[in-house]
C-alpha positions as CSV (number, residue, x, y, z in Angstrom):
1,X,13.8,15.0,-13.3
2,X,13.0,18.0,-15.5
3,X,15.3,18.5,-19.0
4,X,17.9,21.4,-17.8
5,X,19.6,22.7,-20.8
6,X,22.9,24.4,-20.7
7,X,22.1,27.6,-22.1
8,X,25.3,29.4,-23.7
9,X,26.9,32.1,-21.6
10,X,26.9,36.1,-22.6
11,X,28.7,37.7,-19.6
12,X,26.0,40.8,-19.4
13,X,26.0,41.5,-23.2
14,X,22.5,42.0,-24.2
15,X,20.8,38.7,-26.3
16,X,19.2,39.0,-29.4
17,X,16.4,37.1,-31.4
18,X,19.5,34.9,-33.0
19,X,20.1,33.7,-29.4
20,X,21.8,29.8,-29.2
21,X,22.4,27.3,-26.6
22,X,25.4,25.5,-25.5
23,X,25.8,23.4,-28.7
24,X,25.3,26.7,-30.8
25,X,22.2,25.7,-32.8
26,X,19.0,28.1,-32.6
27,X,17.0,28.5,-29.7
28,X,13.3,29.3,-30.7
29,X,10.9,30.8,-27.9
30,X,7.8,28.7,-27.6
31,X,4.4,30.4,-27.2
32,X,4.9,28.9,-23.4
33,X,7.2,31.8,-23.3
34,X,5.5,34.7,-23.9
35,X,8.7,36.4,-24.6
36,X,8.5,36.9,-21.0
37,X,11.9,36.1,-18.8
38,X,12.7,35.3,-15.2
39,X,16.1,36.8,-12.8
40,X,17.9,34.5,-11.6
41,X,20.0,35.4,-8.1
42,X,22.8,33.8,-7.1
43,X,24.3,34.4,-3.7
44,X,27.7,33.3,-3.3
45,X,30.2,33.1,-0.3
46,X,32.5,35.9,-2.5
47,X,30.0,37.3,-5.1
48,X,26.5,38.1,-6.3
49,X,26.1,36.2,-9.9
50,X,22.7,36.7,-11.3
51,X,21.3,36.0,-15.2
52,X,18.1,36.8,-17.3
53,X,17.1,34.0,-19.1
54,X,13.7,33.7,-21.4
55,X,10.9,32.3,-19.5
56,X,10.7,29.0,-21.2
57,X,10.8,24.5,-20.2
58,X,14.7,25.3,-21.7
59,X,15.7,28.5,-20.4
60,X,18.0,30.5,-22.5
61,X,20.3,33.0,-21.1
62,X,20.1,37.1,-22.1
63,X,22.1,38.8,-19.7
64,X,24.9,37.1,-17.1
65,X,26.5,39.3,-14.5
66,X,28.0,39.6,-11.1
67,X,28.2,41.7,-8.5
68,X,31.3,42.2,-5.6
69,X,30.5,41.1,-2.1
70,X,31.3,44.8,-1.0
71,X,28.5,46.1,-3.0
72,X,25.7,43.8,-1.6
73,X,23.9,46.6,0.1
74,X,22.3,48.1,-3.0
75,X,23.0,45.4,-5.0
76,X,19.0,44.4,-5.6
77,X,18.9,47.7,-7.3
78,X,22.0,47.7,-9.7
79,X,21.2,44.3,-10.7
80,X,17.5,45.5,-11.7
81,X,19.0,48.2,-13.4
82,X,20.9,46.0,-15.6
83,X,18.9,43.6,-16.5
84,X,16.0,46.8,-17.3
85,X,14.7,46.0,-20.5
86,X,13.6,49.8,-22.0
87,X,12.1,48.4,-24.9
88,X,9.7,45.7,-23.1
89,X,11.1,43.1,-25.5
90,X,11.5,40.2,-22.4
91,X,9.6,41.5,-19.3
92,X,10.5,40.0,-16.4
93,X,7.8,37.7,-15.1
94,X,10.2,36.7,-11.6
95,X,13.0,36.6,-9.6
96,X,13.9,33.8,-8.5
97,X,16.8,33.0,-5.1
98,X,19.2,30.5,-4.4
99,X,18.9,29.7,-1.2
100,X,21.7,27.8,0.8
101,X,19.8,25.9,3.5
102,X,16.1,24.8,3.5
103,X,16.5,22.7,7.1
104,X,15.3,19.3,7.7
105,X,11.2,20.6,5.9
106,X,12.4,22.7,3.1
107,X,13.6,21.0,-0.4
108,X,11.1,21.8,-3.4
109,X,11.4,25.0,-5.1
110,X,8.3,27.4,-4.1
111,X,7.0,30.5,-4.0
112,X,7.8,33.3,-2.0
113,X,5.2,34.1,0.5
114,X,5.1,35.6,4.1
115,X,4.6,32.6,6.1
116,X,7.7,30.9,4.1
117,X,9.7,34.1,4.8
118,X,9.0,33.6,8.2
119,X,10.2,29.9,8.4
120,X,13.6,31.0,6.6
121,X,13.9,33.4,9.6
122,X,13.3,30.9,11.7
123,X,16.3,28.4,10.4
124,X,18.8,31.3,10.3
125,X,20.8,29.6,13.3
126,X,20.9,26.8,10.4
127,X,23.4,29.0,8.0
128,X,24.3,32.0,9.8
129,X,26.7,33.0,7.4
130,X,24.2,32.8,4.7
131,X,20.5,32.8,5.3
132,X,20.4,36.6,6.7
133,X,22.2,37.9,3.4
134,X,19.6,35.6,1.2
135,X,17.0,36.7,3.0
136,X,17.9,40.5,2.3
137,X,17.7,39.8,-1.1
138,X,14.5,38.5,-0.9
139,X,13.5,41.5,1.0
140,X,14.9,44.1,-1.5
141,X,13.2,42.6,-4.1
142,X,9.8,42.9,-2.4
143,X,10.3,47.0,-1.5
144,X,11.5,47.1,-4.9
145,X,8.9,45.2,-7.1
146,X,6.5,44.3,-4.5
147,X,4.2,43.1,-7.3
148,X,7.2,40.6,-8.6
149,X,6.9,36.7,-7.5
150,X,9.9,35.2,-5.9
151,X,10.7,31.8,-5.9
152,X,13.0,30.3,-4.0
153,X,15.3,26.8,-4.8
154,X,17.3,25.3,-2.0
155,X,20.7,24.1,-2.3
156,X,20.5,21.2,0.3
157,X,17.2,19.9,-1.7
158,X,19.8,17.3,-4.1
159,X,20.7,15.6,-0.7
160,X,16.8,15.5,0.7
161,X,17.1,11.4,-0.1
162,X,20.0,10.7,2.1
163,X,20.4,7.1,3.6
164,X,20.4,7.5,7.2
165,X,23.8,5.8,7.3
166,X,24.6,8.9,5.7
167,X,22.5,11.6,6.9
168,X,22.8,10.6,10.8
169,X,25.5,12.1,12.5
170,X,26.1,10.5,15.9
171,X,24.9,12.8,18.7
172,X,22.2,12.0,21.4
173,X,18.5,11.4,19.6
174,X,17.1,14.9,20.3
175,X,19.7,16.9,18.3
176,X,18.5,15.0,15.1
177,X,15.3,15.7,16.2
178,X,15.6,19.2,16.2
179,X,17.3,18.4,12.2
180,X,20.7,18.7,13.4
181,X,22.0,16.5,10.9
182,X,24.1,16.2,7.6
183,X,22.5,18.0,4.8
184,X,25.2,18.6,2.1
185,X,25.7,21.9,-0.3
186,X,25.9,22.8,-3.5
187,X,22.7,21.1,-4.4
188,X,21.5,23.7,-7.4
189,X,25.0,22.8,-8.9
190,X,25.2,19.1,-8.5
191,X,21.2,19.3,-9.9
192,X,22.6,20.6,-13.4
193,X,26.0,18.8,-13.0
194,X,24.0,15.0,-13.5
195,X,21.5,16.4,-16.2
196,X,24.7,18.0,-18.1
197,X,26.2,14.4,-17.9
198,X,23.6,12.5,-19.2
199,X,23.2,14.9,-22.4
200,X,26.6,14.4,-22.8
201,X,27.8,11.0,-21.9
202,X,24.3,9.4,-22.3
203,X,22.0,7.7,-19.7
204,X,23.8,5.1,-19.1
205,X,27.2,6.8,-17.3
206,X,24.7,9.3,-15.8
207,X,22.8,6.6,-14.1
208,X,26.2,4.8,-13.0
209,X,28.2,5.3,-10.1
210,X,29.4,9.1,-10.1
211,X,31.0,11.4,-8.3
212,X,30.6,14.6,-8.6
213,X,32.9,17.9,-7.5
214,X,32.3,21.5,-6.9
215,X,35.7,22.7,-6.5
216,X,35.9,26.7,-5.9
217,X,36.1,28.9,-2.9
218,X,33.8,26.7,-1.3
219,X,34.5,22.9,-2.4
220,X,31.9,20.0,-2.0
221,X,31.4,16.5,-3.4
222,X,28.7,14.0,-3.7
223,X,28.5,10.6,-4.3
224,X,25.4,9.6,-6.8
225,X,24.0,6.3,-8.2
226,X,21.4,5.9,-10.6
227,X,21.2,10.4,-10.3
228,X,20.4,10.2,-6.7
229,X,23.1,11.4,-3.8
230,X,23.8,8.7,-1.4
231,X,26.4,10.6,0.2
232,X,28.0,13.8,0.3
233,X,31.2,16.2,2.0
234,X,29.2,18.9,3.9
235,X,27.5,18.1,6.6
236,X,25.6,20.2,8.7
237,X,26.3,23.6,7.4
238,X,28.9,24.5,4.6
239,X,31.9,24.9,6.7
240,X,32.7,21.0,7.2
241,X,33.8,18.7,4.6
242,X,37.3,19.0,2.6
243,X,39.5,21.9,3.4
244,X,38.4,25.0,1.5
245,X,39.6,28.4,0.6
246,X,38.4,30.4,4.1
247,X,36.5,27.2,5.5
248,X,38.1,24.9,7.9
249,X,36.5,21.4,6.7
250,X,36.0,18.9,8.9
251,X,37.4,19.1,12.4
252,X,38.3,17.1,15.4
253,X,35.5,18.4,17.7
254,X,37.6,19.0,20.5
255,X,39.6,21.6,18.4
256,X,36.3,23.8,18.3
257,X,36.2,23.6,22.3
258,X,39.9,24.5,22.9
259,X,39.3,27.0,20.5
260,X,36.8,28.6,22.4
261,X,38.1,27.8,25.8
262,X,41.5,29.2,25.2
263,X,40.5,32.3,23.5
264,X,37.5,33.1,25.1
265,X,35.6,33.5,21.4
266,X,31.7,33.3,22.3
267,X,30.4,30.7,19.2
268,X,29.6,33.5,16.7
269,X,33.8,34.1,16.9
270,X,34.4,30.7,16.7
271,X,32.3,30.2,13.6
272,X,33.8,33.4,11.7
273,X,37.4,31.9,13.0
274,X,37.0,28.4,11.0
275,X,34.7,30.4,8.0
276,X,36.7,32.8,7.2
277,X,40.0,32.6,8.3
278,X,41.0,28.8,8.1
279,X,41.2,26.4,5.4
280,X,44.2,27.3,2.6
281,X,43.9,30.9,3.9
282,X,45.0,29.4,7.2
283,X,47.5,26.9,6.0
284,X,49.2,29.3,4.1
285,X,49.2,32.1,6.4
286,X,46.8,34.9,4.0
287,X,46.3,33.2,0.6
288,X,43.7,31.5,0.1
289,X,43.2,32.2,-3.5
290,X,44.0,28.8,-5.6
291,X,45.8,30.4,-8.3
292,X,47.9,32.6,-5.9
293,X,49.1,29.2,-4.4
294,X,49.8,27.6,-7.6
295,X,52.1,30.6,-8.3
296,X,53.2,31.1,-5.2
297,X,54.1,27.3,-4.1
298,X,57.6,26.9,-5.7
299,X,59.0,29.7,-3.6
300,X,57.0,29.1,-0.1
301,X,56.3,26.2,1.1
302,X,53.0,27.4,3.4
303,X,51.4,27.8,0.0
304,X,52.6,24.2,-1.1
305,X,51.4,22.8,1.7
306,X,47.8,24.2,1.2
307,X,47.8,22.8,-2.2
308,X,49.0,19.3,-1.1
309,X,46.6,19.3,1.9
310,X,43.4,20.7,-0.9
311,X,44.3,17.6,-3.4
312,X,45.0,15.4,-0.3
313,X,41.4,15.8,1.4
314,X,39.3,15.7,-2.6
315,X,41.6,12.2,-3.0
316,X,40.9,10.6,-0.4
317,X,36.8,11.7,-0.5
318,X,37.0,10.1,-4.2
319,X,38.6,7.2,-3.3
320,X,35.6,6.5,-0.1
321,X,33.0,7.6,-2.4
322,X,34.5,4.4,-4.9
323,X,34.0,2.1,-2.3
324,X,30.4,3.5,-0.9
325,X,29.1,3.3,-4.3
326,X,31.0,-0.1,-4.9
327,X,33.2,1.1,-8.0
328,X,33.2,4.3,-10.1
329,X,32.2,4.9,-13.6
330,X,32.6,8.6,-13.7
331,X,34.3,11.6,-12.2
332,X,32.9,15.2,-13.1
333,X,35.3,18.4,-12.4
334,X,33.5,21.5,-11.9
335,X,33.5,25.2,-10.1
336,X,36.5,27.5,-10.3
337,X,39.4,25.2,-9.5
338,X,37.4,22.0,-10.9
339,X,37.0,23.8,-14.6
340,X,40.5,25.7,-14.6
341,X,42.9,24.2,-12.4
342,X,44.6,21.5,-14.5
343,X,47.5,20.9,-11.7
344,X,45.0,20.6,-9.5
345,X,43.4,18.0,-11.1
346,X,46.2,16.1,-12.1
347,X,47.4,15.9,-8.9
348,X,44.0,14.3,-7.4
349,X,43.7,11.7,-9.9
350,X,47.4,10.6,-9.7
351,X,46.7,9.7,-6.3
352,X,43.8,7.5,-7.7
353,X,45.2,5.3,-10.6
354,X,44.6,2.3,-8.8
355,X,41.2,2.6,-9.6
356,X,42.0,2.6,-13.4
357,X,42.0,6.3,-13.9
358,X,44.5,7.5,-16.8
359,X,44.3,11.2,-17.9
360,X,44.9,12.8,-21.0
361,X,47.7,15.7,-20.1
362,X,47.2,17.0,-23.2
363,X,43.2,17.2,-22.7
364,X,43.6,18.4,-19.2
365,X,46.2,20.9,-19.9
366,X,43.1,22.5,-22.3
367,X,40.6,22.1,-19.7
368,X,38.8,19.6,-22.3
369,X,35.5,18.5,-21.6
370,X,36.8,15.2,-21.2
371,X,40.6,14.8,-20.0
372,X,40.6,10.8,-19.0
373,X,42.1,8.8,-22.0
374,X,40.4,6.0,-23.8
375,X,41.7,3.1,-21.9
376,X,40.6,4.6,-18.5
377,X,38.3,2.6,-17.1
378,X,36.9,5.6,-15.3
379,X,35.8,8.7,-17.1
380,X,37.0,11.9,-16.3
381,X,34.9,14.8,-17.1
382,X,35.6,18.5,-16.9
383,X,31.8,20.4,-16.8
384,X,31.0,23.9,-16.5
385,X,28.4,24.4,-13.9
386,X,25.5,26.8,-14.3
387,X,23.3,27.1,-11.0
388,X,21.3,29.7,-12.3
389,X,19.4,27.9,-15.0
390,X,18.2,25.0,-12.4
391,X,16.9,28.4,-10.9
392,X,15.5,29.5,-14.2
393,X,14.0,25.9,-15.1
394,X,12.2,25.7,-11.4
395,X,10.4,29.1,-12.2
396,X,9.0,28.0,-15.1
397,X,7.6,24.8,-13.7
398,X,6.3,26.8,-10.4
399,X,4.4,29.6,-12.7
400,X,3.0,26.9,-15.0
């Protein structure tokens, strides 16, 4: 796997030549570089996040950003407009996509080109509440900068190595052959998540028997040994797995069907229903904000609920993932809730101390970077994911 390097966050202030990375020491530009620098896009269920970062085998960050939902129509051109560099000091050599779903051919970052446009078309049944927004971007870009490469990176390429005891789901033959089958989300993340780990906690623990979690509006895990996924919560498409903040999770089939059959939705209703009005927002009756329910929860007991069911559903993933992998070494906390949740996270590993996890309350309360104590025979990591320099990293790679 390619070195990823956490490069230190800037929140759209402008870099300079003193730039540092993540441990604050001083990042130098190699000639590699060419003092050129590569967009990042980042399309997310609630926001646009994009970053400049230098064109370089360690990508360093200049300008971080995002952009509301709302403003998605035109927001190619505001992000272009402020990441414009007037005085040519980084010009931007690419722009480079997150892409949610690649199907059952699509897993190595690439190039944009026509024919791969028209294969993303072609899998938008995949990710319907994804793939036509990503694809827009792509598309703005090109009336925009029609001389720019694109390169794309797909989320669902971390779980291309499934075991088929995994990856099958159990339907008649031809559905899997037409790649109906579980893909698992989140991929760009969980990519700099186990790189993150080893720099930190050394080979050894990275190599082990991991799970990692990407708790936020959307909320995923993956079980890894020796860095490769063996299994993972989303299946399909990013709606199942464990309860999220507008997504159902995993369902009973037959509630889909008597959905459908007692409303009359067609299946584009019935996908919007369990996307974007189920999961806590459904539980709770409107909120499905984490930190509204945290606040809220003492006084209404819809919102408690939600929060029980959340912690619930990501204990009881941890605890199968232990015995899929056959023990656990390590736990890694990361997205919105996962870095800044600290009752959240209590909560899920008090369900799992038989397992020999022990948390730090002091550490946790501080969102440390590690909150297990030292007797626990599992360690608990808390690690702040960056999806846009696995982005940043793969166009260096594809344009050398």
């Amino acid at each position: 796997m390619q070195a990823i390097t956490r490069p230190k966050r800037r929140d759209c202030t402008r870099g300079t030549s003193g730039r540092s990375n993540a441990d604050n020491t001083p990042v130098t530009l190699g000639s590699e570089s060419a003092n050129r620098s590569v967009l990042a896009v980042n399309s997310g269920s609630s926001s646009i996040k994009f970053a400049l970062f230098t064109l370089a085998p360690e990508p360093s960050a200049l300008i971080r950003g995002a952009i509301d939902e709302a403003a998605r129509a035109t927001a190619v051109d505001e992000v272009l407009e402020r990441v414009a560099d007037p005085l040519g000091t980084y010009p931007l050599a690419a722009v480079g996509h997150r892409i949610v779903h690649g199907g059952p051919a699509l897993s190595a970052p690439q190039l944009v080109t026509d024919q791969l446009l028209t294969t993303l078309r072609g899998l938008v049944s995949f990710a319907p509440n994804h793939l036509p927004a990503e694809i827009h971007l792509i598309d703005a870009v090109r009336r925009l900068r029609g001389d720019m490469p694109q390169l794309v990176c797909f989320d669902t390429a971390f779980h291309a190595a499934l075991p088929d005891v995994a990856r099958r789901l159990a339907i008649p033959r031809a559905y899997d052959a037409q790649g109906v089958r579980r893909y698992g989300f989140h991929g760009l993340s969980y990519t700099f998540l186990i790189h993150e780990l080893q720099r930190r906690a050394g080979h050894a623990q990275a190599s082990g028997k991991v799970v990692l979690t990407h708790l936020g509006s959307g909320s995923s895990l993956a079980a890894v040994r020796e860095g490769r996924c063996i299994d993972t919560s989303m299946g399909f498409t990013p709606i199942g797995g464990v309860v999220m903040s507008t997504r159902s999770g995993d369902l009973d089939p037959g509630v889909v069907t008597y959905i459908a059959r007692s409303t009359g939705m067609d299946a584009d209703r019935v996908e919007h229903e369990l996307s974007h009005r189920s999961g806590l927002k459904g539980v709770s009756g409107g909120v499905g904000d984490m930190r509204d329910l945290l606040a809220r929860e003492a006084t209404d007991d819809a919102c408690r609920l939600a929060v029980s069911i959340y912690c619930y559903e990501i204990t009881k993933r941890i605890g199968a993932y232990a015995a899929a992998l056959g023990g656990l070494d390590a736990i890694v906390f990361s997205g919105g809730i996962g870095e800044h949740a600290p009752a959240v996270r209590a909560r899920i590993c008090g369900g799992l101390e038989f397992l020999g996890i022990s948390l730090d309350e002091r550490h946790n309360a501080e969102n440390a970077a590690m909150i297990s104590t030292s007797t626990s025979r599992v360690a608990v990591h808390v690690i702040p994911t960056d999806e846009e320099v696995v982005i940043a990293a793969a166009a260096y790679q594809l344009l050398h």
